[in-house]
N, C-alpha and C positions, 0 to 999 in steps of 0.2 A: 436524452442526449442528442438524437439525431435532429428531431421538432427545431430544438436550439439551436443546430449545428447551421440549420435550413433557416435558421430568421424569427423559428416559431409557429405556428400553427397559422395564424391570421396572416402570413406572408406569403402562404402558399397560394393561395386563391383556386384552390382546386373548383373547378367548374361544379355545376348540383347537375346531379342526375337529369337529364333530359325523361320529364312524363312520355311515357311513353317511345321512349327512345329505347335500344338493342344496345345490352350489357357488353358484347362485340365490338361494337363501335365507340363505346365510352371510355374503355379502360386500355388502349391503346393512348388516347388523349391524354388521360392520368398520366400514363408510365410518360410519355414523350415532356410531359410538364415538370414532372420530377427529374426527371433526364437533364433536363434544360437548368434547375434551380442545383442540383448539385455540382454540375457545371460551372457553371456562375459562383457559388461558392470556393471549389476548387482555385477558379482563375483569382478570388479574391484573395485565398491565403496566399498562392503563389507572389501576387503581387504585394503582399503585408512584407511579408520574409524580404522580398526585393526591397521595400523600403529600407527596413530593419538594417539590412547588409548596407545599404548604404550612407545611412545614418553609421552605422559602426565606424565605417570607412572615414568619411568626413569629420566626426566628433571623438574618434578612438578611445582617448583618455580621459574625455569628459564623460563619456557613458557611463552610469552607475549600475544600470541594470538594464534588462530588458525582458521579456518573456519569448522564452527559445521556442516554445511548444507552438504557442496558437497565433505568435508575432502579432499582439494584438496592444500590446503596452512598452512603453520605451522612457527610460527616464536620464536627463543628462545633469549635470555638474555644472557650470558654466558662470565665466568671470569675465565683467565688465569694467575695467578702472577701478578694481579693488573692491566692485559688487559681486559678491556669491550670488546663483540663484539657483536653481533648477527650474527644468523646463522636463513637465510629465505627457507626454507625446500617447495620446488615447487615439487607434484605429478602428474604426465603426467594425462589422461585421461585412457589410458591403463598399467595402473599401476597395479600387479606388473613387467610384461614384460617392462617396459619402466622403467627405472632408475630414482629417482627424482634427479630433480636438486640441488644443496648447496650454496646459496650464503650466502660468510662471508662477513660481513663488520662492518670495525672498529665504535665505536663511535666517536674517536676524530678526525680522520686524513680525511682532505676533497682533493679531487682531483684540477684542476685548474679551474675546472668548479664548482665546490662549491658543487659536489655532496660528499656523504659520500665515502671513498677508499672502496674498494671492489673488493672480485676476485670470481670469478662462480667456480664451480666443478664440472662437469660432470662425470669424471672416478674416482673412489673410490671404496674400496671393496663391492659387493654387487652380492648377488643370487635374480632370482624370486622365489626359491625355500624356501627361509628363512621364516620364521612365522614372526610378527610385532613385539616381543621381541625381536630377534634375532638380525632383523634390526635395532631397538634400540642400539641395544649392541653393534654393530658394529660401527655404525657412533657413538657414543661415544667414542670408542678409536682411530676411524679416527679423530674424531675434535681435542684430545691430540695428536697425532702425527700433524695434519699438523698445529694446532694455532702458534706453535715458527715461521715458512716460513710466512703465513700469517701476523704474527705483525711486523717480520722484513721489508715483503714487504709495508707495510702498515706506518713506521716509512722512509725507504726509498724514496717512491714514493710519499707517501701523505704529508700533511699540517697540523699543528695543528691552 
C-alpha cells in the first residue's frame, strides 16, 4: 500500500549503497529521500482534491460521480445541442506535473464491440502552474471547442 502510495518501488530511486561507504552517512540520505517523495505525494493529493472541488464547483449538476477518497477520478454528464456525453476526468498520481487524462464518450453511439464510442485526450491546454479554478476554467472551454469533432467522430464512427 505504501510502495503504491509512493509511485511504486522503481520511482523511488533510492541510491545503492556506496562500497565501502559508512551505514551513518547513508541512511540519513535514504530518510531525507523519502521525506522529500512523501512530500510530494502529500502536496499531490492536496492539489487532486483542489481540483476535484473545483470542478464540483463549475460543473455541480453535471457531476455524476467522483472519488472522495484518493480524488484521483471524476466523471461528468454534459450536453451539447442536445448531445449527451460524459467526460471521465483521470488524475495521474503525480498530479499536478502529470496531465489528467479526458475521456469523452458518447451516450448513444457504441463501437462494433458494443463498447460506448469514445476518444481519450491527452494533450489539451494545460499548466502545473494553474490553481484548480483555473483548471476548471480551462477544460471547460476546451470541452466547447473540441464536443462539435467529438459528436461528429462519434455520429461517424459509432452506432446507435
Amino acid at each position: 500500500m505504501i510502495r503504491s502510495a509512493l509511485g511504486g518501488s522503481s520511482a523511488l530511486h533510492i541510491p545503492a549503497f556506496p562500497s565501502g561507504g559508512c551505514l551513518i552517512d547513508y541512511v540519513p540520505q535514504v530518510c531525507q529521500l523519502l521525506t522529500n517523495k512523501v512530500q510530494y505525494v502529500i502536496q499531490g493529493y492536496h492539489k487532486r482534491r483542489e481540483y476535484i472541488a473545483a470542478f464540483l464547483s463549475h460543473f455541480g449538476m453535471g457531476v455524476v460521480e467522483y472519488d472522495a477518497e484518493g480524488f484521483t477520478k471524476l466523471t461528468l454528464l454534459l450536453m451539447w445541442k442536445d448531445f449527451c456525453f460524459l467526460v471521465h476526468v483521470d488524475l495521474p498520481l503525480y498530479f499536478p506535473r502529470d496531465q489528467p487524462t479526458l475521456t469523452f464518450q458518447s451516450v448513444y453511439h457504441f463501437t462494433s464491440s458494443g463498447q460506448l464510442y469514445s476518444q481519450v485526450q491527452r494533450s489539451y491546454p494545460y499548466s502545473p502552474r494553474w490553481d484548480g479554478n483555473e483548471m476548471a476554467k480551462r477544460a471547460k472551454a476546451y470541452f466547447r471547442s473540441f464536443v462539435p469533432q467529438f459528436q461528429e467522430g462519434a455520429f461517424a464512427n459509432g452506432k446507435l
